[in-house]
N, C-alpha and C positions, 0 to 999 in steps of 0.2 A: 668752388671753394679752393681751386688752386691743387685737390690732390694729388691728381694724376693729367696726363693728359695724351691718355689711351682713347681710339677711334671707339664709337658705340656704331656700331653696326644693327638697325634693325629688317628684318627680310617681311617685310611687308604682302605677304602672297595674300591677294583675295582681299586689301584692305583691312587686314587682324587688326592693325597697331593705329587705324584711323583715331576714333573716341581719345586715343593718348596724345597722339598730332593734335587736336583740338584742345587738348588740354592744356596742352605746352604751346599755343600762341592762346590761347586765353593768359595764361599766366604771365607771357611777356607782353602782351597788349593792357596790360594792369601792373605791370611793372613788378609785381612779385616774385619776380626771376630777375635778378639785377645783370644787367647787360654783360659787364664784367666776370658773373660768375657761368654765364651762358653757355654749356656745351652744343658745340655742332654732331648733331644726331644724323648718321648718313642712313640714307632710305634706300634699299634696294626690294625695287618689284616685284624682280621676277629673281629665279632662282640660279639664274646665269650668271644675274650680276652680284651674287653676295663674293665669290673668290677674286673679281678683277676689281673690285669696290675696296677689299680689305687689303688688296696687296697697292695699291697707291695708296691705301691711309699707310702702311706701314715703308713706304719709300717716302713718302712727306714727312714721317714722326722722323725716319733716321736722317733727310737732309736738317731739319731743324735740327737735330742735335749736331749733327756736325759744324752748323755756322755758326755757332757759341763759342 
């Protein structure tokens, strides 16, 4: 919906957040998630990768504001 366009971070340990992963390509393989309003959900495994995951969304958010 154009809100925001803050990184979603999910820390996936042991597959918790699988059942919602399916949910969310069901919905875009049925198109009831329209391409355009589509956020990228970044998935982190293990538990190493939620701080080096979140500090490149936040170096990408602020190169994107800067070439505006």
């Amino acid at each position: 919906m154009g809100r925001h366009k803050k990184p979603i971070l999910l820390a996936n340990i042991d597959n918790f957040w699988q059942p919602l992963f399916a949910l969310i390509d069901y919905l875009r393989a049925t198109e009831f998630i329209c391409p355009s309003h589509d956020v990228g959900i970044q998935i982190a495994d293990d538990v190493e990768d939620i701080v080096p995951r979140l500090r490149a969304a936040i170096k990408r958010c602020r190169n994107a504001l800067t070439e505006r």
